[in-house]
Structures are given as C-alpha cells and as structure tokens.
C-alpha positions as CSV (number, residue, x, y, z in Angstrom):
1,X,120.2,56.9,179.9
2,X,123.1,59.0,179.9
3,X,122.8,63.2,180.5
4,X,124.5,63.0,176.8
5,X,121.2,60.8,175.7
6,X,118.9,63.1,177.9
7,X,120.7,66.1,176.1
8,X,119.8,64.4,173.2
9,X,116.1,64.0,173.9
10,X,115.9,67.7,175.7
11,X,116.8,69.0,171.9
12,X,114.5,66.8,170.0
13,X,111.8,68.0,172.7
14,X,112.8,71.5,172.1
15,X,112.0,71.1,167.9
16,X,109.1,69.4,168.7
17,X,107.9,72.7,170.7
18,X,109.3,75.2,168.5
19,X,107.3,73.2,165.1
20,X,104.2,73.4,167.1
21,X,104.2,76.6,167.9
22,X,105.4,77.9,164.7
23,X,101.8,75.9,163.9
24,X,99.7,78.0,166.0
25,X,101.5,81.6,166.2
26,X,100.6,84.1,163.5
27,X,102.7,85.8,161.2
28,X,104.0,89.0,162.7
29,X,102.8,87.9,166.9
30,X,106.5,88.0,167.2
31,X,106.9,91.6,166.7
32,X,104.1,92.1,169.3
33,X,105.3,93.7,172.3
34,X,102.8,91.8,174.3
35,X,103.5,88.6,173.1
36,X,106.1,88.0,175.2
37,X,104.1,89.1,178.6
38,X,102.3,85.6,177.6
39,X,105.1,83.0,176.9
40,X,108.7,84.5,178.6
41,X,108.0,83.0,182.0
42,X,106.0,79.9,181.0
43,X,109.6,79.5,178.4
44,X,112.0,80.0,181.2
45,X,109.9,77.1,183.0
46,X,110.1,74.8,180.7
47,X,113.5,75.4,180.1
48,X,114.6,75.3,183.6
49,X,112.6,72.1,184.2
50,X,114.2,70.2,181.1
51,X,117.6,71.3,182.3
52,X,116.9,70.0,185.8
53,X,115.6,66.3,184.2
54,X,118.4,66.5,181.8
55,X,120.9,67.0,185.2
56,X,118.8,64.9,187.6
57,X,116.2,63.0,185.9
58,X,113.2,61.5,188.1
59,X,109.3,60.7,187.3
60,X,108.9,63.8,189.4
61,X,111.6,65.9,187.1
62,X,109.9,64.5,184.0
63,X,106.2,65.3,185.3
64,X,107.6,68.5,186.0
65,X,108.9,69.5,181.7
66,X,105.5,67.6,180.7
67,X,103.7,70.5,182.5
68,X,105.9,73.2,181.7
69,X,105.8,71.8,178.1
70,X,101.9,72.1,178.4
71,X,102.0,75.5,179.7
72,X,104.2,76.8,176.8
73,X,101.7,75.5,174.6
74,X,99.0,77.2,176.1
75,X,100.9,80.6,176.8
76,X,101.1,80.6,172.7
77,X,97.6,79.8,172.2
78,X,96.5,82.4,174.5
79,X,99.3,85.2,172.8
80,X,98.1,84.0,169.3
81,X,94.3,84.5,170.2
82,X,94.8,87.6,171.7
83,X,97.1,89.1,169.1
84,X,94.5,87.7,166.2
85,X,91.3,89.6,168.6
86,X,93.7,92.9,168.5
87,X,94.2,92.1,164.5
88,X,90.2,91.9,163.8
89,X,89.7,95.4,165.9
C-alpha cells in the first residue's frame, strides 16, 4: 500500500470516528468547557498515531491507531456521560 492509499484509509478512518461520535455526543457537549479536558489528548493520540502508520506503517504502528481509536471513543463516552450527569443536576 502506498502512503497515498494509507492517506486514503487514514481519512475514511477519520469519518468513521467523527460519525460515531457525532452518535454518542449530545447536542450542545461541544460548547462545554470541560469537554475538551476528556478528548484533546486522547485526539492528539490518535492522530499522531495514524500519521506515524500513514508514514511508517507496521502491525505495531497499526496496533498503536487501533488503541488510540479506542481511547477516543471512550474519552467521548465519558465527556457525554458526564456532561448529560451535569444536564440532570
């Protein structure tokens, strides 16, 4: 695979992630100051991670934006079920 193709597949990763969490995120969490404490860094992983498979890919590289993928997800979960608790009080 060429680092066009893995370009390629970095971006259709990238829509997958930003449809799933537009799933799980309420309306408004992005206007939530603390929202961002929960998913900037777990972002900037994922990010970094897919760049350095995109660059140099490995199984270790692509182990690496399958957990940083995860954690992403998870970051949003927690933000949205924190932001939703502060909602109910």
């Amino acid at each position: 695979m060429t680092y066009e193709q893995r370009q390629a597949k970095g971006k259709v990763l990238c829509e997958k992630l930003a449809s799933y969490v537009a799933v799980i995120a309420p309306k408004g969490i992005g206007r939530w100051d603390r929202c961002w404490e929960f998913v900037d860094a777990p972002s900037v992983e994922f990010m970094l991670s897919l760049s350095a498979w995109e660059t140099s890919p490995s199984d270790e590289a692509a182990l690496k934006v399958s957990n940083a993928y995860d954690g992403v997800m998870q970051a949003w979960r927690e933000a949205a079920g924190e932001y939703t608790r502060r909602a109910k009080a």
